[in-house]
C-alpha positions as CSV (number, residue, x, y, z in Angstrom):
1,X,94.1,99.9,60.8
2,X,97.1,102.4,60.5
3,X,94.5,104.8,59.4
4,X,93.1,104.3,62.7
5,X,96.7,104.6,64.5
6,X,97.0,107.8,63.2
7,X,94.2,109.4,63.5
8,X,94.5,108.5,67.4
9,X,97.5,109.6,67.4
10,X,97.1,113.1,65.8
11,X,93.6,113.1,67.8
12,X,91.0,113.4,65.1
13,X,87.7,113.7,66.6
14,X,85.7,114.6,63.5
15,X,86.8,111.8,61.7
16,X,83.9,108.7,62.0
17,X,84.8,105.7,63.8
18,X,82.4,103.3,65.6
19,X,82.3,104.0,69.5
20,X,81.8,101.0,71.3
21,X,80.0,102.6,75.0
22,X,81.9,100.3,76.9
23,X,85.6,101.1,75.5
24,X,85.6,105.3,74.7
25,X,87.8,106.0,72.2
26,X,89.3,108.8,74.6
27,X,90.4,108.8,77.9
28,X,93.1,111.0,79.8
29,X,95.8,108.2,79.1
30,X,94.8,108.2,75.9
31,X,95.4,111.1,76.0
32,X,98.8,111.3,77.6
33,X,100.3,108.3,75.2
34,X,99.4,110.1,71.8
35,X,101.6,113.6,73.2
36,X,104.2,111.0,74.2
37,X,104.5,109.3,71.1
38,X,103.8,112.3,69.1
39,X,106.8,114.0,71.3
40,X,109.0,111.0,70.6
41,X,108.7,111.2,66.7
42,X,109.3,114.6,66.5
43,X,112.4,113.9,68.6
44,X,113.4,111.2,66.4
45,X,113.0,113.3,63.4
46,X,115.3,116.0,65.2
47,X,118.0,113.5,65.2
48,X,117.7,112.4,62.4
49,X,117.5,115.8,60.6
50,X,120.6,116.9,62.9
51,X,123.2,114.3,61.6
52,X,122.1,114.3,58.3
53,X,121.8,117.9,57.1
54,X,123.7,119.6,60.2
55,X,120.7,122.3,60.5
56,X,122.1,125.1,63.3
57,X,118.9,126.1,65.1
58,X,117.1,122.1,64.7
59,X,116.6,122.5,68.3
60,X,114.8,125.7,68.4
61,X,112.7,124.2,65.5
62,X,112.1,121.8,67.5
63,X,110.8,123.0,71.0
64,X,108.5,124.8,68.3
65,X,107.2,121.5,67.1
66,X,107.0,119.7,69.9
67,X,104.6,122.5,71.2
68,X,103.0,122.7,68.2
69,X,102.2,119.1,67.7
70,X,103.2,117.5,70.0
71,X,101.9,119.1,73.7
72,X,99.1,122.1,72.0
73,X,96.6,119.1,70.6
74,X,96.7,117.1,73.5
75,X,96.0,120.2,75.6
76,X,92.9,121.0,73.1
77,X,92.1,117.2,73.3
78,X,91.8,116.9,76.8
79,X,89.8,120.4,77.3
80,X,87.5,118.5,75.1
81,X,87.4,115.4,76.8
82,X,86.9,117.1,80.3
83,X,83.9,119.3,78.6
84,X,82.6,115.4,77.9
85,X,83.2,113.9,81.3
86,X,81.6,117.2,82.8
87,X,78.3,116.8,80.8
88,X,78.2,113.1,80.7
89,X,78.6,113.8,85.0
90,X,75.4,116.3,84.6
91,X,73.1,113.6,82.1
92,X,73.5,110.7,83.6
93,X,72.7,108.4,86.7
94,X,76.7,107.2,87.0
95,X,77.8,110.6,87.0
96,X,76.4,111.2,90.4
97,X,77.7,107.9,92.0
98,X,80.8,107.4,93.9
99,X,82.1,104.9,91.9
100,X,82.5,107.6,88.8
101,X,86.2,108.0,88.0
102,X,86.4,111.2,85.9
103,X,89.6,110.4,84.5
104,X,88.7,107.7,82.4
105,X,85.1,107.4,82.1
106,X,85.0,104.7,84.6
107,X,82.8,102.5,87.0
108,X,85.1,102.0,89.9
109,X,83.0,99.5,91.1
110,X,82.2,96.9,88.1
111,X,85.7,98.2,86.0
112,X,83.6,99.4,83.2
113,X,83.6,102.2,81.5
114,X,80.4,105.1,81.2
115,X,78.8,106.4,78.7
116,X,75.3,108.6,78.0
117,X,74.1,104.9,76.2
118,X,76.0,102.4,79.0
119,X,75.4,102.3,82.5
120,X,77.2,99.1,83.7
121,X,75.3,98.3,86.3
122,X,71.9,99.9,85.4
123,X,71.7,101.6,88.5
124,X,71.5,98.9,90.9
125,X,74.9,99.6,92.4
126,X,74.1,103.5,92.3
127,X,75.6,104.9,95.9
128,X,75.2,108.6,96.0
129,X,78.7,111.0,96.2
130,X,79.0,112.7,99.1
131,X,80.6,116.3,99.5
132,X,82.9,116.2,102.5
């Protein structure tokens, strides 16, 4: 289990876990919580590494890391995740319909979420988006 923590938090898409079609692994908030947290630690260690070894510059080191590891692989992640969204938009039947939230892989209208394997409602509630 903390195996899995990490690897969510550090956002390890090659590593082989089960995807369950109806809960994605990654979402935008997803996202967004794993730079927070990531941020957070890194601003912890900071602290921590300030009143215990009185290191001048910690704070320069630290903008470093906090781009580094903090804001850079959530910025990667979520380029990846949009390249996702934007195919699974072009392949499927739900990516068409107005009831397709982008941000989170979601069916508006039953509260499920999309994949290329899950369409909640199996077309029946399929309303075609306009372009206004």
């Amino acid at each position: 289990m903390l195996q899995k923590i990490f690897d969510s938090i550090m956002f390890r898409p090659h590593v082989p876990l089960p995807e369950d079609p109806r809960n994605p692994k990654v979402t935008t908030g997803s996202v967004i919580f794993g730079a927070i947290i990531r941020t957070a630690l890194i601003i912890t260690i900071a602290f921590f590494i300030k009143e215990r070894f009185d290191v001048e510059h910690i704070w320069i080191l630290t903008m470093f890391a906090i781009w580094g590891i903090g804001i850079f692989p959530a910025y990667k992640q979520y380029q990846s995740f949009h390249e996702k969204v934007e195919d699974l938009q072009q392949t499927t039947l739900c990516g068409s319909c107005k009831y397709f939230e982008t941000s989170g892989q979601l069916c508006n209208l039953l509260d499920e979420h999309v994949s290329e394997h899950y369409l909640p409602c199996e077309g029946q509630g399929w309303e075609p988006r306009h372009l206004n």
